[in-house]
Structure formats: structure tokens, C-alpha cells
C-alpha positions in Angstrom: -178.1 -226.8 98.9 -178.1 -222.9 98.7 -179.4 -221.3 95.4 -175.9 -220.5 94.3 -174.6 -224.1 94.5 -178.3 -225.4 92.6 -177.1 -222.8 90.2 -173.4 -224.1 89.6 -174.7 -227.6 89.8 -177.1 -226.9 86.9 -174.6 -225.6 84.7 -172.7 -229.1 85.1 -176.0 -230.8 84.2 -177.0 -228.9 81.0 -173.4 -230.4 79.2 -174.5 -233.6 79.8 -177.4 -233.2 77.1 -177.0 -235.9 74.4 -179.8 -233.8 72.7 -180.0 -230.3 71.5 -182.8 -228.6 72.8 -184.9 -226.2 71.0 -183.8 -223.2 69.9 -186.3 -221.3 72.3 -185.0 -223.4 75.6 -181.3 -222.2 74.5 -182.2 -218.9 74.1 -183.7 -219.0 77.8 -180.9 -220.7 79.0 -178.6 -218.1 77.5 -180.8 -215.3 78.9 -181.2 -216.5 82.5 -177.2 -217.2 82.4 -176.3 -214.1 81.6 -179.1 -212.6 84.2 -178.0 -214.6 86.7 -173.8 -213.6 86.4 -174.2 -210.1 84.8 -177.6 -208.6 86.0 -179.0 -206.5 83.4 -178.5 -206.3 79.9 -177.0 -203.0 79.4 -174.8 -204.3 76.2 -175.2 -202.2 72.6 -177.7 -203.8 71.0 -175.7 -205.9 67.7 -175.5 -205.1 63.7 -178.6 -205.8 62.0 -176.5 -208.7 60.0 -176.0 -210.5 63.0 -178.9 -212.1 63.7 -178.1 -215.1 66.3 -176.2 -212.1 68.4 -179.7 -210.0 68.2 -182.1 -212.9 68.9 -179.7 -213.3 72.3 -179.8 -209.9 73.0 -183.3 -209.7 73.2 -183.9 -212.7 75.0 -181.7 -211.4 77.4 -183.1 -207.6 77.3 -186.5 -209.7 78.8 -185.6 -210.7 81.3 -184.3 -207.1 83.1 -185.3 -206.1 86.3 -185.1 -210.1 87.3 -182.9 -211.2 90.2 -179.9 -212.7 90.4 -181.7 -215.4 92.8 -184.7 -215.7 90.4 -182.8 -216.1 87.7 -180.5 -218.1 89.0 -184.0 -220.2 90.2 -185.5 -220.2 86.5 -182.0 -221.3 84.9 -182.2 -224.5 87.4 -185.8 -225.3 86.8 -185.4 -225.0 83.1 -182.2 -227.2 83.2 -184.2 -229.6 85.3 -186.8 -229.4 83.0 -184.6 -230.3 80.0 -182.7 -233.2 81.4 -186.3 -234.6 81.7 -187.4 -234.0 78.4 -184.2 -234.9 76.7 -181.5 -237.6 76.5 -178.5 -237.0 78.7 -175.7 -239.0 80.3 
């Protein structure tokens, strides 16, 4: 399987989480989405009353100059990661 199709695969995998993960492992996941399908964050930077919108932001903001292959790598790993650590379908 190329990279791409361990990436689309993934993204399948995560839904079937009976279990929230932590707040942290969602933020990653968010992060090395969005670095994965969008590159860099290059967004404004959200209102100091949204909080959840900053905290994603930032996540994402760390992971810049990442490629789309390694991010696309770490988003499978940490999926992989969650389905063993959590209940899932």
C-alpha cells in the first residue's frame, strides 16, 4: 500500500473509535490532518475568545515545515496507535 492509500485508510479507522481519545491525541490528529491535506499553516491566527480554534491552530502551527508524506506517516502511526490503546469496532 502506497503512503497515500495508508493515509486514506487511516482516516476510515480513526471513526471507528468507540472511545474518545485524549484531548492531546486529537489535537495531533487534527494537526497532522491538516499538514498532510493543506501543508502549512498559513491561516490568521483566531480571537483570543476562541480558545478550542487557538489550541488547533497552534497544534497545527508545529508542525510547519513537515511533509506531506511525513505527516501523512505520523497521522497513520498515531491512528494505529489509538486503535490499540482504545476500544473500536
Amino acid at each position: 500500500m502506497t503512503t497515500q492509500e495508508k493515509f486514506e485508510t487511516a482516516q476510515l479507522d480513526v471513526k471507528k473509535l468507540t472511545q474518545r481519545p485524549s484531548n492531546e491525541e486529537l489535537l495531533d490528529l487534527y494537526a497532522f490532518f491538516k499538514q498532510a491535506t493543506e501543508g502549512d499553516n498559513d491561516t490568521k491566527k483566531p480571537g483570543m475568545f476562541d480558545m478550542k480554534g487557538q489550541f488547533k491552530w497552534k497544534k497545527w502551527k508545529e508542525k510547519e515545515g513537515t511533509s506531506t508524506e511525513d505527516a501523512m506517516e505520523s497521522y497513520v502511526s498515531l491512528v494505529n496507535e489509538l486503535l490499540s490503546k482504545y476500544d473500536h469496532e
